[in-house]
CHARMM-style PDB file with segment names, atoms N, HN, CA, C and O in Angstrom:
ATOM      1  N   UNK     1       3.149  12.859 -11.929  1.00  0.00      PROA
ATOM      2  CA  UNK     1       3.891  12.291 -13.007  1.00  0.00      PROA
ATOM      3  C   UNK     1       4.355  13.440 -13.886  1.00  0.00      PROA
ATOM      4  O   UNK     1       3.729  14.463 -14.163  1.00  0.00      PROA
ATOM      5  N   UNK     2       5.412  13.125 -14.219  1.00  0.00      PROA
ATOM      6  HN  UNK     2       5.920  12.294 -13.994  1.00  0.00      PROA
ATOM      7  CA  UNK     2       6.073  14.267 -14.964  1.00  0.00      PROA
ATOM      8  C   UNK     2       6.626  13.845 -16.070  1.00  0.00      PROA
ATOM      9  O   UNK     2       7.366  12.907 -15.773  1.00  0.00      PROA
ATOM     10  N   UNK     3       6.663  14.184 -17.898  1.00  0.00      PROA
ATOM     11  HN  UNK     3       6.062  14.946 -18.140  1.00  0.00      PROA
ATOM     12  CA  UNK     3       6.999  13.787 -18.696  1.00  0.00      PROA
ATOM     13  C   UNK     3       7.623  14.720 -19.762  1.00  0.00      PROA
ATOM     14  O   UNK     3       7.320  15.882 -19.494  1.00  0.00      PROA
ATOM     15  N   UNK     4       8.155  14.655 -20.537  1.00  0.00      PROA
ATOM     16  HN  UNK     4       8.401  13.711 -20.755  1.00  0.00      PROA
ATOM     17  CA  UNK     4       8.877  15.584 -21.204  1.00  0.00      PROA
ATOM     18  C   UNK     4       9.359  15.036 -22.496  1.00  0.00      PROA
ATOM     19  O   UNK     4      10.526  14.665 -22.380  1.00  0.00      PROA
ATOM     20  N   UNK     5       8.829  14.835 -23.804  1.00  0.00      PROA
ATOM     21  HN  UNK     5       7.880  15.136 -23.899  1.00  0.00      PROA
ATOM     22  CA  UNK     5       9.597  14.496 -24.814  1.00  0.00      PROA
ATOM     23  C   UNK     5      10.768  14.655 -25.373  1.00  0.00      PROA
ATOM     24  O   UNK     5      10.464  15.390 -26.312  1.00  0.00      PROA
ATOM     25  N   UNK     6      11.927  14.474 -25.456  1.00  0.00      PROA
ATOM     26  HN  UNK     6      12.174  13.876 -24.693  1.00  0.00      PROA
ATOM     27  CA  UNK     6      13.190  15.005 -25.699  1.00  0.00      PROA
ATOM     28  C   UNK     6      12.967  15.814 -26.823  1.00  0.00      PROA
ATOM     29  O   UNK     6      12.235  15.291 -27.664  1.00  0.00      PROA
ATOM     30  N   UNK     7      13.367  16.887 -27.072  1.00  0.00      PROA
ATOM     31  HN  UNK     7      13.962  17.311 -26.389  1.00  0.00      PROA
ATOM     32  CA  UNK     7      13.226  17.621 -28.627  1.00  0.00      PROA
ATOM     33  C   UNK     7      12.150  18.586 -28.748  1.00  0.00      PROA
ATOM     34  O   UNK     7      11.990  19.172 -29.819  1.00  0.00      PROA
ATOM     35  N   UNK     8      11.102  18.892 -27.362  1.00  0.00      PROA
ATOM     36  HN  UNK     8      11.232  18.415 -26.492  1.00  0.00      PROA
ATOM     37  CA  UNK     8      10.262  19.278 -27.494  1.00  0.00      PROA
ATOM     38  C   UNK     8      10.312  20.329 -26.619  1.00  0.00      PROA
ATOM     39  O   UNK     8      10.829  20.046 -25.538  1.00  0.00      PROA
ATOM     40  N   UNK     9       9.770  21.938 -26.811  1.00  0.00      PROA
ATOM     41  HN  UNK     9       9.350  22.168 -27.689  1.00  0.00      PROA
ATOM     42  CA  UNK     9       9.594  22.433 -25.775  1.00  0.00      PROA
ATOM     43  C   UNK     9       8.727  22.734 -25.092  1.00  0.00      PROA
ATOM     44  O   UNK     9       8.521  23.936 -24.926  1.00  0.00      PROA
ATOM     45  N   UNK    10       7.493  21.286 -24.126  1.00  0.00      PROA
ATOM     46  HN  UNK    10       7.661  20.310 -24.261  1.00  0.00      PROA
ATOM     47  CA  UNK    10       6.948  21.130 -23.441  1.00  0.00      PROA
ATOM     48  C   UNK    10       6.551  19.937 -22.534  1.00  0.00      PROA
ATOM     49  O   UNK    10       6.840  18.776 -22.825  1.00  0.00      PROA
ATOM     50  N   UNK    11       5.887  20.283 -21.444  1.00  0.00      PROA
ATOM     51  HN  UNK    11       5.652  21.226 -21.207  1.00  0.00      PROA
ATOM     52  CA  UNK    11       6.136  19.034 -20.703  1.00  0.00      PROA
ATOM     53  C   UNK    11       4.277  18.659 -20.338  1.00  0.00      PROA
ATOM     54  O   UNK    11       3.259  19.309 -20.575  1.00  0.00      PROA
ATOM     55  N   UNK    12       4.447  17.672 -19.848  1.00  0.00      PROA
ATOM     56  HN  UNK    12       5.275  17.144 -19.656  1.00  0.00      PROA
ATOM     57  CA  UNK    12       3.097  17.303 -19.128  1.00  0.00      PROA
ATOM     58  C   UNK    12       3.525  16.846 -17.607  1.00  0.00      PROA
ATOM     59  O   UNK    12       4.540  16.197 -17.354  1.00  0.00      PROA
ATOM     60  N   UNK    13       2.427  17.367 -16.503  1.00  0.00      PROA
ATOM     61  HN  UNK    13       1.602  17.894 -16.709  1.00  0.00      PROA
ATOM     62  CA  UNK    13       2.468  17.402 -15.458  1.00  0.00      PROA
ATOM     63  C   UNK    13       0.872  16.930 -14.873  1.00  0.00      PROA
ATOM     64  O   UNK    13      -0.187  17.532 -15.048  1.00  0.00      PROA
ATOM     65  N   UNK    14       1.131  15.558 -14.076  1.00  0.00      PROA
ATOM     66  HN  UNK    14       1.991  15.069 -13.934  1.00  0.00      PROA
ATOM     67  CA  UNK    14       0.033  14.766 -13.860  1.00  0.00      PROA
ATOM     68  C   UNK    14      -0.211  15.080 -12.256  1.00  0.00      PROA
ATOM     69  O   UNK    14      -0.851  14.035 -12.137  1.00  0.00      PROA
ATOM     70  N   UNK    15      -0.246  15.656 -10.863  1.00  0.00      PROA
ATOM     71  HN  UNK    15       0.275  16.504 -10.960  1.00  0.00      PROA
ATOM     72  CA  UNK    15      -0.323  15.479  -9.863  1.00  0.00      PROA
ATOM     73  C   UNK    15      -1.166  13.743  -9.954  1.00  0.00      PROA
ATOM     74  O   UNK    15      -2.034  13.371 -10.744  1.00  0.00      PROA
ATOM     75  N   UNK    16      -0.437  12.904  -8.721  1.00  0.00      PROA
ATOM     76  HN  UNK    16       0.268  13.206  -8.078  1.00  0.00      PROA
ATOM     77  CA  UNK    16      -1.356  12.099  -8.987  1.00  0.00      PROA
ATOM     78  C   UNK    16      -0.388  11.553  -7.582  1.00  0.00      PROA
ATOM     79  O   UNK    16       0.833  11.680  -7.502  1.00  0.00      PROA
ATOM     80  N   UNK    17      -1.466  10.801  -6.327  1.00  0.00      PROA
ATOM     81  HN  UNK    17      -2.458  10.699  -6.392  1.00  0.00      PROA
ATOM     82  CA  UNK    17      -1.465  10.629  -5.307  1.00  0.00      PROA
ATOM     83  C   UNK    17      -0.794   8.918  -5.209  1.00  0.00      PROA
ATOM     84  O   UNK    17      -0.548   8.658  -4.032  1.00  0.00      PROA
ATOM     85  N   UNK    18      -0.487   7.839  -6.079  1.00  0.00      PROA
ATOM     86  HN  UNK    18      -0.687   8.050  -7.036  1.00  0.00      PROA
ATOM     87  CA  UNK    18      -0.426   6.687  -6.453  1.00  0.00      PROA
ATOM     88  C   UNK    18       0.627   6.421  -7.891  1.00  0.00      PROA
ATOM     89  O   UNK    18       1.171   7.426  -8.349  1.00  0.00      PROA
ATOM     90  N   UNK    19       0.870   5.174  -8.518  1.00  0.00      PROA
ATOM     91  HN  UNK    19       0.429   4.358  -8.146  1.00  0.00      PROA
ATOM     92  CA  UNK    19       1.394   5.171  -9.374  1.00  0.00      PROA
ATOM     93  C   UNK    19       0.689   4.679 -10.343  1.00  0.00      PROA
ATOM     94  O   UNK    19      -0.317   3.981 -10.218  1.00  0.00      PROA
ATOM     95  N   UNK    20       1.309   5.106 -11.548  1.00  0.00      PROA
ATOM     96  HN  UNK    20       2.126   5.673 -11.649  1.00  0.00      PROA
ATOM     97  CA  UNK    20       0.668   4.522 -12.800  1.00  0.00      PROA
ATOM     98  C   UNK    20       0.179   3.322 -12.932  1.00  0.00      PROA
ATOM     99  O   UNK    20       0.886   2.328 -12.767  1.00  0.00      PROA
ATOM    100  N   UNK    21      -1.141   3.252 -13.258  1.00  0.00      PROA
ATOM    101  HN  UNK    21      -1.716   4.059 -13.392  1.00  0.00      PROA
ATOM    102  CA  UNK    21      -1.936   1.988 -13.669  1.00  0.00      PROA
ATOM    103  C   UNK    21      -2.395   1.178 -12.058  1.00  0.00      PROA
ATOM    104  O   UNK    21      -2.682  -0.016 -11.986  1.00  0.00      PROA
ATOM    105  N   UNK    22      -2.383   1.862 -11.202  1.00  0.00      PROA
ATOM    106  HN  UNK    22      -2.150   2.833 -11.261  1.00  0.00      PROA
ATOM    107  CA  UNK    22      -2.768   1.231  -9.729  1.00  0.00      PROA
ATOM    108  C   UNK    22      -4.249   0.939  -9.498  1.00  0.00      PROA
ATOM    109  O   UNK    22      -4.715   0.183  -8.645  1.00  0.00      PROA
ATOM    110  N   UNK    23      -4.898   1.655 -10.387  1.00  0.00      PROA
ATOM    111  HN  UNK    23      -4.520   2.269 -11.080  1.00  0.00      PROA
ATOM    112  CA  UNK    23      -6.502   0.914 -10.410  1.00  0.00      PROA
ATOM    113  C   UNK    23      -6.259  -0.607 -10.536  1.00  0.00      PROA
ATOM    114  O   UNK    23      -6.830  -1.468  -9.866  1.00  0.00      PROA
ATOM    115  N   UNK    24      -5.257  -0.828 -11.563  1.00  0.00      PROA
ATOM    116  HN  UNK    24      -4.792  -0.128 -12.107  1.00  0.00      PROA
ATOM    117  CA  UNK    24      -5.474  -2.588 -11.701  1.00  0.00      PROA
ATOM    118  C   UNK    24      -3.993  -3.093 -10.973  1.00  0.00      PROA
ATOM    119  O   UNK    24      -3.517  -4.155 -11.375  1.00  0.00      PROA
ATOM    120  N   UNK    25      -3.435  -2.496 -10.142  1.00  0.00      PROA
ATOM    121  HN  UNK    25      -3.822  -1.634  -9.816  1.00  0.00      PROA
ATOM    122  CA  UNK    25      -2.541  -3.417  -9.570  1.00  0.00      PROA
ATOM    123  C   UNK    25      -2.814  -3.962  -7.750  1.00  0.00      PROA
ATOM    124  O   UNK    25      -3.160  -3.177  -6.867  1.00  0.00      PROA
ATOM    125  N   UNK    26      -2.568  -5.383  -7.548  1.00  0.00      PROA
ATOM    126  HN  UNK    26      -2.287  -6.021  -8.265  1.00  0.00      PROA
ATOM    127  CA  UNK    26      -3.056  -5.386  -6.138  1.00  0.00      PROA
ATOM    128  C   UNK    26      -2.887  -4.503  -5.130  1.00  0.00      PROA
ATOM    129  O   UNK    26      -1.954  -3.755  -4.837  1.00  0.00      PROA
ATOM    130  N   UNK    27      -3.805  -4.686  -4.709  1.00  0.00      PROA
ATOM    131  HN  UNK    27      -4.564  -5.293  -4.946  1.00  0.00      PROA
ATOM    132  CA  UNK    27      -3.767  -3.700  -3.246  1.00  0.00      PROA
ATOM    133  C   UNK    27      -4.237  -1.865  -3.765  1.00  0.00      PROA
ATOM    134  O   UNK    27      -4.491  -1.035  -2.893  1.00  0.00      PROA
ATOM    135  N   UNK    28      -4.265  -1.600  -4.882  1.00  0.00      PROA
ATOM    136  HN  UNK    28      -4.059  -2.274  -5.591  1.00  0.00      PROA
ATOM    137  CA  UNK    28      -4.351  -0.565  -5.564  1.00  0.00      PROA
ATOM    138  C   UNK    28      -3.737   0.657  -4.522  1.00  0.00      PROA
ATOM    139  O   UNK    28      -4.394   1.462  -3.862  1.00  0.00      PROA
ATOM    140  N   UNK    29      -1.904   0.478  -4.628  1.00  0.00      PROA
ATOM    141  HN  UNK    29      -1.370  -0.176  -5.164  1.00  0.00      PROA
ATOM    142  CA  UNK    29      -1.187   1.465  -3.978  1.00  0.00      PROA
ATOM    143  C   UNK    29      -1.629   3.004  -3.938  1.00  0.00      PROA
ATOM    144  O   UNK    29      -1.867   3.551  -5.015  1.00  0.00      PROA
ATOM    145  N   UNK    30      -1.732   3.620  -2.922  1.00  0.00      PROA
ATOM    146  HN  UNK    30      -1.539   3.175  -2.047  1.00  0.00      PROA
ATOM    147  CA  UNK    30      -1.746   5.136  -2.950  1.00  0.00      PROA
ATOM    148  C   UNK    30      -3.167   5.353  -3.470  1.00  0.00      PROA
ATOM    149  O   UNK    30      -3.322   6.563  -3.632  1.00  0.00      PROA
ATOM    150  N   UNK    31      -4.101   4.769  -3.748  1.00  0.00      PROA
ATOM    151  HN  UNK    31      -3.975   3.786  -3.616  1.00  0.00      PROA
ATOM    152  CA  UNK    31      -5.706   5.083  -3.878  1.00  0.00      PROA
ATOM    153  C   UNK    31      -5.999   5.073  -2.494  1.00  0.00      PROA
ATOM    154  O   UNK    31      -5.607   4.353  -1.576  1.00  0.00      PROA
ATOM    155  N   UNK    32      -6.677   5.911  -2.542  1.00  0.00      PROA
ATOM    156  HN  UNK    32      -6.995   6.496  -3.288  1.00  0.00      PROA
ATOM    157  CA  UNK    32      -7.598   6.738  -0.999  1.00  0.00      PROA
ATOM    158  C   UNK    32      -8.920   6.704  -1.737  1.00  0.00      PROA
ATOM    159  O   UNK    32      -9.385   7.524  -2.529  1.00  0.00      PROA
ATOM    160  N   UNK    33      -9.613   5.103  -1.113  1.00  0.00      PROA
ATOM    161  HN  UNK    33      -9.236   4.436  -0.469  1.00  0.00      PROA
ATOM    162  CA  UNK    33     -10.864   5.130  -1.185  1.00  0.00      PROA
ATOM    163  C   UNK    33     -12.030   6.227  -0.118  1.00  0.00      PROA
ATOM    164  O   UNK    33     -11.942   6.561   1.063  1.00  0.00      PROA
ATOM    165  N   UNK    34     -12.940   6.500  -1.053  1.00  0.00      PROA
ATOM    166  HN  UNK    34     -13.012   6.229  -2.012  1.00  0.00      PROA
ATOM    167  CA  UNK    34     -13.294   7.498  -0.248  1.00  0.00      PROA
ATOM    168  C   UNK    34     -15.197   7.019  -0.092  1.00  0.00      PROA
ATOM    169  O   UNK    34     -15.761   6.354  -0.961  1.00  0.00      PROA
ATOM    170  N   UNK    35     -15.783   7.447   0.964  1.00  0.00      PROA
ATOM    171  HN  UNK    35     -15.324   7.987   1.670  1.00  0.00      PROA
ATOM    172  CA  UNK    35     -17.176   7.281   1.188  1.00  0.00      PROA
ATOM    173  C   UNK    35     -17.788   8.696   0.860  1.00  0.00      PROA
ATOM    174  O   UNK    35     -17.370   9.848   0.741  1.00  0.00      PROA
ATOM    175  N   UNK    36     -19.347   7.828   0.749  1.00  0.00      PROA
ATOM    176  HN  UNK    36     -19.686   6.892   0.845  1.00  0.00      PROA
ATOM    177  CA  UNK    36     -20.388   9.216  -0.068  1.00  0.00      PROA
ATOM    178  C   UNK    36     -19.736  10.347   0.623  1.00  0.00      PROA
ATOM    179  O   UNK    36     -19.021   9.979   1.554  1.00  0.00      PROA
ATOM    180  N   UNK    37     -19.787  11.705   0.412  1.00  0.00      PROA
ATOM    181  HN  UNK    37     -20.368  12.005  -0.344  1.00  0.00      PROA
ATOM    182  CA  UNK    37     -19.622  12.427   1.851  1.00  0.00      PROA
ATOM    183  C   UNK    37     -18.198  13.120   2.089  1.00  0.00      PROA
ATOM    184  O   UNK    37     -18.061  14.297   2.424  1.00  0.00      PROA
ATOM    185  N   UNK    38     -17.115  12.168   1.854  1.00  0.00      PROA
ATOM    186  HN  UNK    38     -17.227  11.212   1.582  1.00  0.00      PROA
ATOM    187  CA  UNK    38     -16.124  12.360   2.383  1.00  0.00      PROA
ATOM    188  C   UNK    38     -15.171  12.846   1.266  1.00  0.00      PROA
ATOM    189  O   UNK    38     -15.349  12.555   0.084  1.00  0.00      PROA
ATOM    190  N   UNK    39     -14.040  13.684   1.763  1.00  0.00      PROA
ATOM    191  HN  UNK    39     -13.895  13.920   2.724  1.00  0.00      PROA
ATOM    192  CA  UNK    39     -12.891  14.478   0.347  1.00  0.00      PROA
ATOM    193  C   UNK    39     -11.903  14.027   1.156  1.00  0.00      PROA
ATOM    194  O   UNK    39     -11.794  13.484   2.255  1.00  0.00      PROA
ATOM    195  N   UNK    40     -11.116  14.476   0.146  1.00  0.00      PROA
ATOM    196  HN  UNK    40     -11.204  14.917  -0.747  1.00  0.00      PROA
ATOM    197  CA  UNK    40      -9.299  14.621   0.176  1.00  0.00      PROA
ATOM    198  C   UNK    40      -8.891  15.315  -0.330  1.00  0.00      PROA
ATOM    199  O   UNK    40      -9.336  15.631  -1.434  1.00  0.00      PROA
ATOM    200  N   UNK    41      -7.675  15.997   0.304  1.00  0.00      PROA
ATOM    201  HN  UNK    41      -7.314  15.740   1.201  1.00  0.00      PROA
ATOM    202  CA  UNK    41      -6.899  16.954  -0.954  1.00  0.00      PROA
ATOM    203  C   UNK    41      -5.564  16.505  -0.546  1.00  0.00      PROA
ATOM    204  O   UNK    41      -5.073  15.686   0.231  1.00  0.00      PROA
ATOM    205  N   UNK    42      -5.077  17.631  -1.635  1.00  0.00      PROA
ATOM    206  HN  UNK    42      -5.476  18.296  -2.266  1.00  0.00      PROA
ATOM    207  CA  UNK    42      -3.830  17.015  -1.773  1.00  0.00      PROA
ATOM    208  C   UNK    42      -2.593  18.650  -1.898  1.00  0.00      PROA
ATOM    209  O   UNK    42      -2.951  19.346  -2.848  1.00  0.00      PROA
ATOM    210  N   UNK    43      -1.728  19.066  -1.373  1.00  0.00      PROA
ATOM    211  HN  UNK    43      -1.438  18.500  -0.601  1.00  0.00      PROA
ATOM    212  CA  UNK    43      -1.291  20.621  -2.051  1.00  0.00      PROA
ATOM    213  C   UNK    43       0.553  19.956  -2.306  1.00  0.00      PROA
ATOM    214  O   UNK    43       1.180  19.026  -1.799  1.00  0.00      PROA
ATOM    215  N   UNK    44       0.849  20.894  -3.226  1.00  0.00      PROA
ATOM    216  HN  UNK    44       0.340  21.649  -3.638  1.00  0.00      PROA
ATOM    217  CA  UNK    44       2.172  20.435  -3.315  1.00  0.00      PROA
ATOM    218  C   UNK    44       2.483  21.914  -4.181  1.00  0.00      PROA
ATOM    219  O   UNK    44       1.660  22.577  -4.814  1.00  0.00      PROA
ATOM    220  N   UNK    45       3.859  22.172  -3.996  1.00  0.00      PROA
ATOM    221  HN  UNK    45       4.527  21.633  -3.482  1.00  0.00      PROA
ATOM    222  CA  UNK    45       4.808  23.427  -4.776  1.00  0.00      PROA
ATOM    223  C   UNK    45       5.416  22.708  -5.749  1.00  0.00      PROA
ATOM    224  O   UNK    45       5.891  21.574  -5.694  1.00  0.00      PROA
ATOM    225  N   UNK    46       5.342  23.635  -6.827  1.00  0.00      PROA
ATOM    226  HN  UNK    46       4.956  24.556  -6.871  1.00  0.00      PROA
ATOM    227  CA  UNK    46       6.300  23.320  -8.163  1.00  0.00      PROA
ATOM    228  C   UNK    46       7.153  24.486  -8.218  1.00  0.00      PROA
ATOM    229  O   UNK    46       6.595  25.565  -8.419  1.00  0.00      PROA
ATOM    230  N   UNK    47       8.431  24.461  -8.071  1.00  0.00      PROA
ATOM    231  HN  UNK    47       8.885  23.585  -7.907  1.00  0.00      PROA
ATOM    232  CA  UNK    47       9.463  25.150  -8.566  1.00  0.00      PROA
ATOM    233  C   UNK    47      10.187  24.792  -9.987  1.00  0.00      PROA
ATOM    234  O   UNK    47      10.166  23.667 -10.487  1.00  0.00      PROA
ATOM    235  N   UNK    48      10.812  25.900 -10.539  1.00  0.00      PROA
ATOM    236  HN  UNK    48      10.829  26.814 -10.133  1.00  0.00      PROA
ATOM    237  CA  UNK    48      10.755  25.745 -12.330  1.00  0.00      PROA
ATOM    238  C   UNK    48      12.634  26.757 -12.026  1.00  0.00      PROA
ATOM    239  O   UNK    48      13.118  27.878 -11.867  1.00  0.00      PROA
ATOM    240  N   UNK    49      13.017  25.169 -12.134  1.00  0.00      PROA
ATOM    241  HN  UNK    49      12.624  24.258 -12.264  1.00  0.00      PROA
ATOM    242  CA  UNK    49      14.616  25.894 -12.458  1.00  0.00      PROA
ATOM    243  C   UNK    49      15.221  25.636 -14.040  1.00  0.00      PROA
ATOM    244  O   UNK    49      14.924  24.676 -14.751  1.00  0.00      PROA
ATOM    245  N   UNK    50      15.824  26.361 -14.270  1.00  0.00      PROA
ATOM    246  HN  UNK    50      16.066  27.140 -13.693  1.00  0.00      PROA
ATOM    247  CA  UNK    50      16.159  26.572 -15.969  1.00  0.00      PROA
ATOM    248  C   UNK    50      17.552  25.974 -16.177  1.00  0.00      PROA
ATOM    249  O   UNK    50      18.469  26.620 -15.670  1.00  0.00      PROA
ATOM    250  N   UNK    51      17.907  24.737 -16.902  1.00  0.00      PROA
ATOM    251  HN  UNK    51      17.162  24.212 -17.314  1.00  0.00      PROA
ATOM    252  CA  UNK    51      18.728  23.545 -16.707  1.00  0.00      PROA
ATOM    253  C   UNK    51      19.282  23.558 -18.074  1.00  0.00      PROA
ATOM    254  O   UNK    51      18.448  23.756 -18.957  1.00  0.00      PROA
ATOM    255  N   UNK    52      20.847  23.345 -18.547  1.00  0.00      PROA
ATOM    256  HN  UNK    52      21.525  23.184 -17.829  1.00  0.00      PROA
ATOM    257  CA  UNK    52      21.218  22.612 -20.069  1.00  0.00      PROA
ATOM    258  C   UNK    52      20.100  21.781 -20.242  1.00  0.00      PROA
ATOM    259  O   UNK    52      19.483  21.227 -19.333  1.00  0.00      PROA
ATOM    260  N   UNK    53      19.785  21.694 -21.849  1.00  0.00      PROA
ATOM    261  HN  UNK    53      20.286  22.145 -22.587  1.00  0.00      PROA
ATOM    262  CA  UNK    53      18.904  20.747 -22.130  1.00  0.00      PROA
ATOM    263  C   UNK    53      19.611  19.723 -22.719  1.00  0.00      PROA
ATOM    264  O   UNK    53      20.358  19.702 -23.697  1.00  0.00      PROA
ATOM    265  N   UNK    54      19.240  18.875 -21.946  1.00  0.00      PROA
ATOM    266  HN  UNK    54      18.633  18.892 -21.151  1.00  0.00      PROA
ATOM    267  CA  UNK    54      20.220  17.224 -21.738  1.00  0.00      PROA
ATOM    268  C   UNK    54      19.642  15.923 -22.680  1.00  0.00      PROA
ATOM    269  O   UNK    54      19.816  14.716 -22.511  1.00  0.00      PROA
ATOM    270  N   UNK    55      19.126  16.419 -23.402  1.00  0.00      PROA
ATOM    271  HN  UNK    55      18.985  17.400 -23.539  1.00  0.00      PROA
ATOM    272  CA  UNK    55      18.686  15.699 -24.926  1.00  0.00      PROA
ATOM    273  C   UNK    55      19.565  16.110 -26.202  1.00  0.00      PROA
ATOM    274  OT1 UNK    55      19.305  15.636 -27.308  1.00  0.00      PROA
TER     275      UNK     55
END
């Protein structure tokens, strides 16, 4: 998840495998239940290109 206040110069950056609030939605999309024992990972690239600021 990626967020950015207009007017501000900073952002917040959530990696997150599912969508917002999916603990309580059916079927709980994109949660990877996991047993005692067992992991997951996850890797991903962030590239940072420098854009008009469109606010």
């Amino acid at each position: 998840m990626l967020f950015r206040m207009c007017g501000q110069s900073f952002l917040c950056l959530e990696p997150q495998s599912h969508p917002v609030n999916a603990h309580r939605m059916p079927g709980q999309p994109g949660l990877v239940l996991l047993q005692q024992g067992e992991e997951t990972s996850l890797s991903m690239s962030i590239v940072v290109n420098s854009v008009a600021n469109p606010c």
